[in-house]
C-alpha positions in Angstrom: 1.5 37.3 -72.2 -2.2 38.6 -73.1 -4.5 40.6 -71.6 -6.8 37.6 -70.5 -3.6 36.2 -68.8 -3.0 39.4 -66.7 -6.9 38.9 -65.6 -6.8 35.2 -64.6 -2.9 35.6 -62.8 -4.8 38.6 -61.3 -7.8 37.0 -60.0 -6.5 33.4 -58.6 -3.9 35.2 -56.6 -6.8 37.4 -54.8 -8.5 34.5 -54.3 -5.3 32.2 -53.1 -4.0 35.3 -51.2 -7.9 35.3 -49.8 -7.9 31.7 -48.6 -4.5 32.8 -46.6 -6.2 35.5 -45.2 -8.7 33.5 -44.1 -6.9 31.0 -42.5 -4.5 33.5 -40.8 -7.3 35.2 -39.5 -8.9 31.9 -38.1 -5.6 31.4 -36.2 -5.5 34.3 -34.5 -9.4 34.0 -33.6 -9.0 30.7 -31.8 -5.7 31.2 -30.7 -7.4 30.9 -27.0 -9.1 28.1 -27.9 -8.2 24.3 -26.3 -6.7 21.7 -28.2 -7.2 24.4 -31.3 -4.0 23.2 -34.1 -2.7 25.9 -36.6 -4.0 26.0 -40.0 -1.8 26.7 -42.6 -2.2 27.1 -46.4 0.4 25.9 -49.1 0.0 27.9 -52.7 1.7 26.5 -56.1 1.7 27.8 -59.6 -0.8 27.1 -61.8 0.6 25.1 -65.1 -0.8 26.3 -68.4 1.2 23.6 -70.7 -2.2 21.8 -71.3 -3.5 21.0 -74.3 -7.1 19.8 -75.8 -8.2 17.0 -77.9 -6.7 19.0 -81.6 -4.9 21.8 -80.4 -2.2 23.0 -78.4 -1.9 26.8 -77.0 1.3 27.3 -78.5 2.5 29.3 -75.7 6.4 29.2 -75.8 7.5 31.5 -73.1 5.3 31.0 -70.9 5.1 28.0 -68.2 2.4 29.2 -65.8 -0.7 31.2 -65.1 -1.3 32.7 -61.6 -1.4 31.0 -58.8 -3.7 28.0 -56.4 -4.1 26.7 -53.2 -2.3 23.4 -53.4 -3.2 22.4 -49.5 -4.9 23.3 -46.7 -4.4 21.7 -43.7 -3.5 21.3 -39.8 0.0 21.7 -38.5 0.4 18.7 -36.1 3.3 16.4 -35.2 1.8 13.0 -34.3 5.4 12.6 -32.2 5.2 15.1 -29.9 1.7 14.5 -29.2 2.2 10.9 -28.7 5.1 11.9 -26.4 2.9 14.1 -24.4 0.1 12.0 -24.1 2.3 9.1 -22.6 4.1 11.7 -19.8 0.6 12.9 -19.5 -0.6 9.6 -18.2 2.7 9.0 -16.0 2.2 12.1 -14.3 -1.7 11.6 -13.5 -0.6 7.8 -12.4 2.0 9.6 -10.0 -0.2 12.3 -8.6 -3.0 9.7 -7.8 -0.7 7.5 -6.1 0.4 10.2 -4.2 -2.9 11.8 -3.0 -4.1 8.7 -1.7 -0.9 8.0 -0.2 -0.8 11.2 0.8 -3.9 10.7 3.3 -2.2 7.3 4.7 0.9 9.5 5.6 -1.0 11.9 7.8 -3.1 9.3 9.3 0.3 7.1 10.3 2.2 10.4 11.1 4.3 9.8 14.0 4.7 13.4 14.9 1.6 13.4 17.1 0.2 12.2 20.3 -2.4 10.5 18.7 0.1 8.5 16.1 0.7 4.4 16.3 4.3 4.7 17.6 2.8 7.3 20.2 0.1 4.7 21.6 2.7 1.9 21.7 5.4 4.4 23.5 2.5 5.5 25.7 2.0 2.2 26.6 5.1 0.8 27.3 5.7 3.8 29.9 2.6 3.3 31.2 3.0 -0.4 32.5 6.9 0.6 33.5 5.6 3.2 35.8 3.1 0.4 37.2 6.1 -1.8 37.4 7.3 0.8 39.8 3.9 1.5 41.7 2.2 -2.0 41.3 -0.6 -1.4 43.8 -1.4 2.2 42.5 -4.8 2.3 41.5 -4.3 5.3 39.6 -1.2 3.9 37.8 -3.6 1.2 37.0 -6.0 3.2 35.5 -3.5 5.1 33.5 -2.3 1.9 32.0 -5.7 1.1 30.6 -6.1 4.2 29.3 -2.7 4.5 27.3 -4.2 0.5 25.9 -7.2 1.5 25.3 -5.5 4.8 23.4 -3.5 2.0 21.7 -6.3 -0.1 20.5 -8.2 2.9 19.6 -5.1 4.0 16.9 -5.3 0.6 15.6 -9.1 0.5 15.0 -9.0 4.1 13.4 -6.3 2.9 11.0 -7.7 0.2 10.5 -11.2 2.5 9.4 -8.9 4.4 7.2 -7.2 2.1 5.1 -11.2 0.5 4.8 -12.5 4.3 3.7 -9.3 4.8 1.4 -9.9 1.5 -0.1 -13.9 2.2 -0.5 -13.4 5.7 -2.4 -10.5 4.4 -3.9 -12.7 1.8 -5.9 -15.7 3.7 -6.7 -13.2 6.6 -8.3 -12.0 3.8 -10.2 -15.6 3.0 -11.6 -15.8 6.8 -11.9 -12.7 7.1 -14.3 -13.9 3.8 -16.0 -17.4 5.1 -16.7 -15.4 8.8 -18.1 -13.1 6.6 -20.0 -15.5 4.6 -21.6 -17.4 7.7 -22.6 -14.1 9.5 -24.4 -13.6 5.8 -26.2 -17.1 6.0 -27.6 -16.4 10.3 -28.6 -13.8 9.2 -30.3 -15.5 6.4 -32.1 -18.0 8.9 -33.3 -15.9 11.5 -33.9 -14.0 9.2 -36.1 -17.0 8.4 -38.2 -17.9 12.1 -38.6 -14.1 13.3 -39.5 -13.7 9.9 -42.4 -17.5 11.3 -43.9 -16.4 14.7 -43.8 -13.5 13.7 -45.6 -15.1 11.4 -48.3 -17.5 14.5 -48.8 -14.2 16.7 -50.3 -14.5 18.5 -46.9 -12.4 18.2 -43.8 -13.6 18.7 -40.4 -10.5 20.1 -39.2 -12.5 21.5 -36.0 -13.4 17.6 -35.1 -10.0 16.5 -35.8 -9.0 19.3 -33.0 -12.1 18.1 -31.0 -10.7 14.5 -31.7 -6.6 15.3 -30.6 -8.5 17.2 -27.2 -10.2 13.9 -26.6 -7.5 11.5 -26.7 -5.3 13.8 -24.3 -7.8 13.9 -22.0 -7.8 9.9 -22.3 -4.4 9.9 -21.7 -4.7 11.4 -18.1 -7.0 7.9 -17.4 -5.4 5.7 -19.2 -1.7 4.9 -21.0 -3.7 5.4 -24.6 -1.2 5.0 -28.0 -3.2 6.5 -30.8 -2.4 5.5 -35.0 -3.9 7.9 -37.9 -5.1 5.8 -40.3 -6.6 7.1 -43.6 -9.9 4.8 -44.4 -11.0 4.8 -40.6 -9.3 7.4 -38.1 -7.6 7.1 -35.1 -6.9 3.1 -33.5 -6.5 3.7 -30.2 -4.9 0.9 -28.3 -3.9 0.3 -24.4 -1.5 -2.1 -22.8 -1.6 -3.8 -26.4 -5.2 -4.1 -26.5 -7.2 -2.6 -29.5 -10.0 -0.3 -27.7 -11.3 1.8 -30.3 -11.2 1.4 -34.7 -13.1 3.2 -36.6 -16.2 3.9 -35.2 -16.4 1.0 -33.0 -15.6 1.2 -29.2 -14.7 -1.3 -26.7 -15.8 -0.8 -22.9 -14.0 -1.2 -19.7 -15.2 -3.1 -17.1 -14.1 -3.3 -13.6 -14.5 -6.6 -11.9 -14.1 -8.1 -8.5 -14.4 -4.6 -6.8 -17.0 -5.8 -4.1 -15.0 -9.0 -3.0 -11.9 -8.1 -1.5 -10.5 -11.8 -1.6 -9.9 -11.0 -5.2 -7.8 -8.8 -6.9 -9.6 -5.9 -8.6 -8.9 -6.1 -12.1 -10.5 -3.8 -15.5 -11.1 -6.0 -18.4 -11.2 -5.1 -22.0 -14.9 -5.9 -22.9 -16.3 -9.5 -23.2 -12.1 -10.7 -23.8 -11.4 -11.7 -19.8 -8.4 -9.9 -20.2 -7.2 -7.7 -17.4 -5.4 -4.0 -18.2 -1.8 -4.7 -16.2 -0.6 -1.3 -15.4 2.8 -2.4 -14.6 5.0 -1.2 -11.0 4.0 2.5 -12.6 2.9 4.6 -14.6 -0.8 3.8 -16.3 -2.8 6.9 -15.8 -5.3 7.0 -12.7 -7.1 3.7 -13.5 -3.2 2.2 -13.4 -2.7 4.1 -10.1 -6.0 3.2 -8.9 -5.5 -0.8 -9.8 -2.2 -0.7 -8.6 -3.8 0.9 -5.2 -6.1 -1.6 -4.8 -4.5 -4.7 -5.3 -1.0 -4.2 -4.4 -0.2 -1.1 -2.3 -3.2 -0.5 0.2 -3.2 -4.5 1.1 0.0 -4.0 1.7 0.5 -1.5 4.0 -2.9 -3.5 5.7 -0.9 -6.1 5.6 2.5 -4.6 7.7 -0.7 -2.7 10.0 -2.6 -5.8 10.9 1.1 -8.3 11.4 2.1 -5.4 14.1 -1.2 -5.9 15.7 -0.4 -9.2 15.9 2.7 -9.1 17.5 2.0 -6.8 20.2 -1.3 -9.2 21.0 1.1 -12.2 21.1 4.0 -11.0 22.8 2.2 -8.3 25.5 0.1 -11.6 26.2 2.8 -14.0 26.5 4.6 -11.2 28.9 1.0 -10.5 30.8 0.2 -14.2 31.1 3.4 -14.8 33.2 2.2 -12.5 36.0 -0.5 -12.5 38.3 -3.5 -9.8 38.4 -4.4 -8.4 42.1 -7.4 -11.3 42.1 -4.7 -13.8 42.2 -5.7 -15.1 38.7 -2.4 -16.3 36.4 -2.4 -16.9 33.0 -4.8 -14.1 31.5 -4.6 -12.9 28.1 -4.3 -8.6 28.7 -5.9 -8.6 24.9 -8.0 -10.5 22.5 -9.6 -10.7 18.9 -12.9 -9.2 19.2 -13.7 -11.8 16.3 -12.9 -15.0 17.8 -10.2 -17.0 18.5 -7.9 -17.2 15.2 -3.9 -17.6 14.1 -3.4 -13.9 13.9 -4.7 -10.7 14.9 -6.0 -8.2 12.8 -5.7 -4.2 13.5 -9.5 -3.6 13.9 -10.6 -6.2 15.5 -8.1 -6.1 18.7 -9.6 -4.8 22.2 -9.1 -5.0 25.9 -9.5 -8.4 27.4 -8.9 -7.2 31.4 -12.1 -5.3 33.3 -10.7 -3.2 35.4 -7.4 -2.1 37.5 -7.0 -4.8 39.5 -7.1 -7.5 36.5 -4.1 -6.3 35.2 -0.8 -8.6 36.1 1.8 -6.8 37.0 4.0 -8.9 39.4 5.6 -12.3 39.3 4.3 -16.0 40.0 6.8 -18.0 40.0 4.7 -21.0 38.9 5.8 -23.9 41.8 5.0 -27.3 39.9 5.6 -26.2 36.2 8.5 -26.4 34.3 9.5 -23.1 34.1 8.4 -22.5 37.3 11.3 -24.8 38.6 13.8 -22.7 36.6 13.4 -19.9 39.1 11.5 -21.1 41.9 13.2 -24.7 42.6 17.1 -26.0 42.1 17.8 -29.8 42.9 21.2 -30.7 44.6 22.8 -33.9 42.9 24.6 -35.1 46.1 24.8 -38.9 45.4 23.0 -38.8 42.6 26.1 -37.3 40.5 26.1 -34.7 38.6 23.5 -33.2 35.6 25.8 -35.0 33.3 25.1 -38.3 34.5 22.9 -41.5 33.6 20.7 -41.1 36.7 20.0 -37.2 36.2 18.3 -36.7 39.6 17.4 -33.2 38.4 15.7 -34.1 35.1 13.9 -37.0 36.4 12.3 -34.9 39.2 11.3 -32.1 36.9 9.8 -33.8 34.3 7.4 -36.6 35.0 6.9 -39.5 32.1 4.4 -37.4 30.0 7.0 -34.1 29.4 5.0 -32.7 32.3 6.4 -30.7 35.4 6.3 -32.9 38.4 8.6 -31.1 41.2 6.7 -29.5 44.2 3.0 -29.5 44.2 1.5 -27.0 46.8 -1.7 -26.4 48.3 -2.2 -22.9 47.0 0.4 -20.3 45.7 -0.6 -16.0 46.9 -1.2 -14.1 43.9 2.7 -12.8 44.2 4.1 -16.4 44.3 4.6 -16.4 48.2 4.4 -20.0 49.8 1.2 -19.9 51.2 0.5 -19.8 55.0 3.2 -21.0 57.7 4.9 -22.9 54.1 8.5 -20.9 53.6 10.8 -23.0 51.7 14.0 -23.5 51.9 16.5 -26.4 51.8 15.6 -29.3 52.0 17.7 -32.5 52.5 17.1 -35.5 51.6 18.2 -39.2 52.5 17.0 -42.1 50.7 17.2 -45.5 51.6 16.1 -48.7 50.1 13.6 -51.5 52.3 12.7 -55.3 52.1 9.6 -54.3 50.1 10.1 -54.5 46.4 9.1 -51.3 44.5 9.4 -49.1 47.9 12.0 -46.7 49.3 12.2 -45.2 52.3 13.0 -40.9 52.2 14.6 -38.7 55.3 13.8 -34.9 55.1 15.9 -32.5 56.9 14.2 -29.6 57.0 15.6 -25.7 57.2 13.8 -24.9 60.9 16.0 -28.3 61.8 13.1 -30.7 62.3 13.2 -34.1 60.8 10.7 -36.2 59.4 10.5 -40.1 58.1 8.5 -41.3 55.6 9.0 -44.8 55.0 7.3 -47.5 52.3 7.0 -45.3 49.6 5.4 -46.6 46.4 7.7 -44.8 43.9 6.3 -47.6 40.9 2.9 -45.4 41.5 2.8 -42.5 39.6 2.0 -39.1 41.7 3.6 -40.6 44.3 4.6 -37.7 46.9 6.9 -37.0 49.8 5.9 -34.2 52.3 8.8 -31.7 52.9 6.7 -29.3 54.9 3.4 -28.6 56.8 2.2 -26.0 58.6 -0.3 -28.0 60.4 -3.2 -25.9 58.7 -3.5 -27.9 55.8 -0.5 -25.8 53.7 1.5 -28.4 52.3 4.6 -28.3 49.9 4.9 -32.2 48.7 8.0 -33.2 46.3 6.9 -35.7 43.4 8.9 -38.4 43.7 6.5 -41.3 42.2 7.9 -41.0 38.4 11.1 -40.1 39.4 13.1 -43.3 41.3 13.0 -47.0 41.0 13.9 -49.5 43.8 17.2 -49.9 42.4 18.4 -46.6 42.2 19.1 -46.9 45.8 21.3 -50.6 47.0 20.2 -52.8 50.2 22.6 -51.3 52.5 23.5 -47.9 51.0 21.9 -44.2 51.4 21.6 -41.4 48.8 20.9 -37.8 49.6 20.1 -34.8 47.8 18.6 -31.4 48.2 15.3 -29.7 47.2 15.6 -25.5 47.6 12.4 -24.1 47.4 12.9 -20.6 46.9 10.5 -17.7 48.7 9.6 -15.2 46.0 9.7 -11.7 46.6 6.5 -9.7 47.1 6.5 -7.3 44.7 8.3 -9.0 41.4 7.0 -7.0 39.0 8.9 -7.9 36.2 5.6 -8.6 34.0 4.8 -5.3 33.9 8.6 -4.5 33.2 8.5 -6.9 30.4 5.3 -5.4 28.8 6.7 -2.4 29.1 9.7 -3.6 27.2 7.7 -5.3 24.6 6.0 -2.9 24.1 8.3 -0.2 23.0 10.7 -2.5 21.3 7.5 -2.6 18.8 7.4 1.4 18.3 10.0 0.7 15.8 7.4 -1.4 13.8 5.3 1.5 13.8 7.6 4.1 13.0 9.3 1.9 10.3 5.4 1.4 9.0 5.0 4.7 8.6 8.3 5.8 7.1 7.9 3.1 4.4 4.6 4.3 3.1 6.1 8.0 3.9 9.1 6.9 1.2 6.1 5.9 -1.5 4.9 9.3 -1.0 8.5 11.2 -1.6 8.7 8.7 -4.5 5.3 9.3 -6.1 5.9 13.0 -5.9 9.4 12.7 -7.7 7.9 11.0 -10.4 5.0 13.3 -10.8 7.6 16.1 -11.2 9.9 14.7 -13.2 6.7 13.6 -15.8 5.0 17.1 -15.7 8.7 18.9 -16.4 8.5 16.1 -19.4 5.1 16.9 -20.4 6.0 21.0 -20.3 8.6 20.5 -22.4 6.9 18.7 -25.4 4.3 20.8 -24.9 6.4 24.0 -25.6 7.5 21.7 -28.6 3.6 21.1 -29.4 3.0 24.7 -29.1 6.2 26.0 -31.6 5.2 23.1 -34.2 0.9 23.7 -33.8 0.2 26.1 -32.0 -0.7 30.0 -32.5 1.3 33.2 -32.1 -0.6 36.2 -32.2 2.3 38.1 -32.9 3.5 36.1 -35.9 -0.1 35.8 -37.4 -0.6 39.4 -37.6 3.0 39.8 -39.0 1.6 37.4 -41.6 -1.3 39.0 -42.0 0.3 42.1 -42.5 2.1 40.8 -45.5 -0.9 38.6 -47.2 -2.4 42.3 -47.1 0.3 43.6 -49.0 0.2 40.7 -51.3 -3.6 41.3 -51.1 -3.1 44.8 -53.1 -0.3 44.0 -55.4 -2.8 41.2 -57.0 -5.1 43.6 -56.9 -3.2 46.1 -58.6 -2.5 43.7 -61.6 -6.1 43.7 -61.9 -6.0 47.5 -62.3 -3.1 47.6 -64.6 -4.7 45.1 -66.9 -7.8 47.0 -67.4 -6.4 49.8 -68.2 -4.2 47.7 -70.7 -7.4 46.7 -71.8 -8.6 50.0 -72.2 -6.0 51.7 -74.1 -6.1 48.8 -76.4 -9.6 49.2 -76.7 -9.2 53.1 -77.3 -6.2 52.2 -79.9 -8.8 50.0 -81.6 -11.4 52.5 -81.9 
């Protein structure tokens, strides 16, 4: 080996061990910084077996001259970032869906006063302690208090879902608009990394800038990201190619202002619609998901348990009889007009006061089933239910499927007989006459009197018979016009049966018992409502956890493969110091090889 080869081994290993130096000390100054990967330098041994054009350096013994930098490069493992970036974006999907959630639990809670199973409880005791004090005035009033409490809940939840649903959509065009700004950084940070490379010079600190980018991408949106050489990172989502090379495509969100359609966020000018699946997706997933399947849902269960307890406290209320005497009143209504189904805001009051409200029992003389409780017809010669000439049926129900028993003059708001009119039973002989299409009727009444009434038209329809009159023009009348022919009833025979007109009690208040019924049979609708959104929450926050533990993990794994320890850099650095002085060292010892020779030659 000659004294020129002690001076070149001597001088590319300070400058090798310099370029580790360098990078070590690099390290350890950004070892702080985000998204900064470790550098690392690879040496080899410089090869001397070359040759020129006409001559070969002979050298025998020896294979190699010092030392070079063979690369220099970042430590990264595409794997585990990939892996990080994808239980990046299931977490952020997770979280998302369970902050908005979240809010929905607390505003269905049903550990308050002011909750929906509360208002409905609230109401159902309400109208069974009216059932018990029907002419209270203060019971009354409390009753429309715990409905207009109820109504209230179902407006305000109602509101919420609206606001959830409003700043639900315009974070989605928020996280759209941030996502199509990190598509277009990496776009151009792809372009500036492949010039920096053609140029024999690596941006290693936009590569870093470039990995930062795409995991803060991830948290938006499930982004899968492929290193290729000529034109940098092809990022792609749901199978979609969103950015190559230096060209970007944007997001768009579309249908956000009409909720009849579903909200959807397209890939460019394609018309295809990013599909974030049942999870998972990153915030825009969770968001979409939000929007068009989870908050219309739970509107959905809100506004079909409005409905029901309009329909079924109405059918209940409309039974009864307010203290105005008026039957048949809805006790709530659509504020938006008449319509197959009620929605949660839009349901209020339909009753003015106290005294609209119906709390007692009408039993509804001259409607069918008003005779169920009010009227029973005796067979006597007529046989019995079971037979051809069904007495019963054929009173009840006129030709036209309408009631046509007992007509009256005027039924009291409690279903008392009006007046001197009491009821009772009433028996009845029917005979036939010489007149074609006539019969002739007997009535027995309770109080013993007895009353003929002969020539009856019974071919006519609305043909009546009087059972009883008080004299003041009260009148309970039996509607026998659709009911007989002339030959029920042979030329020399009789027929009797019985009419029992039944007095209701003042008092009934079995609407208001009813309602009150209803009413709390439908707390389990709202308690089940908010338990099932109360579930999506505990679900949410299971699969945020289980992601982030996921994401810690590889990101220990990042940090081992890529990342920098202080304590091991300075180890390193101690040693490339060392290395550092021995190189430097053969420098000494070769000139003072070189000067002894040089002394020897003089």
């Amino acid at each position: 080996m000659s004294v020129n080869s002690l001076f070149d081994i001597g001088s590319t290993s300070l400058r090798a061990v310099g370029e580790k130096i360098d990078a070590t000390s690099q390290n350890i100054a950004n070892a702080e910084s985000e998204g900064y990967r470790r550098r690392r330098v690879s040496l080899s041994s410089r090869s001397v077996a070359a040759t020129g054009l006409y001559a070969s350096n002979g050298a025998q013994d020896v294979t190699s001259s010092g030392v070079g930098v063979e690369q220099f490069e970042r430590v990264r493992d595409g794997m585990l970032v990939a892996a990080r970036n994808e239980a990046r974006s299931s977490e952020s999907a997770a979280r998302e869906e369970g902050r908005v959630l979240g809010v929905l639990e607390g505003a269905l809670a049903t550990d308050t006063d002011a909750s929906l199973s509360a208002s409905l409880q609230g109401l159902a005791d309400g109208f069974s302690n009216l059932a018990n004090n029907p002419d209270s005035q203060g019971v009354r009033e409390s009753v429309l208090g715990r409905a207009r409490q109820l109504t209230d809940t179902f407006g305000r939840l109602d509101q919420r879902l609206g606001e959830l649903t409003s700043s639900t959509t315009k974070a989605l065009e928020g996280n759209v608009e941030k996502a199509n700004g990190l598509l277009d950084k990496v776009a151009s940070l792809n372009e500036q990394i492949e010039n920096a490379r053609a140029g024999g010079s690596p941006d290693y600190a936009a590569e870093d800038q470039r990995d930062q980018t795409v995991k803060e991408l991830s948290k938006l949106l499930p982004v899968q990201a492929q290193e290729n050489r000529s034109d940098g990172y092809t990022l792609t989502v749901d199978g979609m190619t969103v950015v190559q090379g230096d060209d970007a495509t944007t997001l768009s969100p579309k249908n956000e202002d009409d909720p009849s359609k579903p909200t959807r966020v397209e890939f460019g000018d394609t018309g295809v619609a990013f599909d974030p699946g049942a999870e998972g997706g990153g915030e825009i997933g969770a968001q979409a998901r939000l929007l068009n399947d989870t908050l219309p849902g739970v509107q959905s269960d809100l506004d079909a348990l409005a409905d029901d307890v309009v329909k079924k406290v109405n059918a209940a209320h409309r039974k009864g009889a307010d203290q105005n005497g008026d039957t048949g009143e809805n006790f709530f209504v659509d504020k938006s007009g008449p319509s197959s189904e009620n929605t949660a805001g839009n349901i209020e009051l339909n009753v003015d006061g106290p005294k609209d409200i119906a709390a007692v029992a009408t039993p509804a003389l001259g409607t069918l089933g008003g005779n169920e409780t009010a009227v029973t017809i005796g067979q006597g010669d007529f046989g019995d239910s079971s037979g051809a000439g069904n007495i019963e049926d054929r009173l009840t129900v006129g030709p036209d499927g309408s009631a046509s028993t007992v007509e009256v003059s005027s039924i009291s708001p409690d279903g008392n007989l009006p007046g001197g009119v009491e009821g009772g039973t009433f028996d009845i002989t029917v005979e036939d006459n010489a007149n074609t299409g006539e019969l002739d009727f007997t009535i027995d009444r309770p109080d013993g009197s007895t009353s003929t009434q002969t020539g009856v038209d019974v071919g006519s329809d609305g043909t009546t018979i009087t059972l009883e009159d008080d004299g003041s023009g009260n009148t309970l009348k039996l509607d026998v016009g659709t009911a007989f022919v002339d030959g029920d009833v042979g030329p020399t025979e009789t027929k009797e049966f019985s009419v029992t007109v039944d007095n209701s009690l003042p008092g009934d208040t079995g609407p208001a018992q009813n309602i009150a019924d209803v009413a709390s049979d439908l707390t389990t609708g709202a308690t089940d409502l908010a338990a099932g959104v109360g579930t999506q929450v505990q679900e949410a926050a299971a699969k945020e956890e289980a992601q982030a533990a996921v994401g810690e993990r590889v990101q220990a794994q990042i940090e081992d493969v890529s990342g920098v320890s202080v304590d091991q850099q300075l180890s390193s650095l101690i040693e490339q110091q060392q290395q550092f002085a021995a190189s430097a060292q053969v420098l000494t010892t070769a000139r003072e090889v070189s000067s002894t020779l040089l002394s020897i030659a003089r």
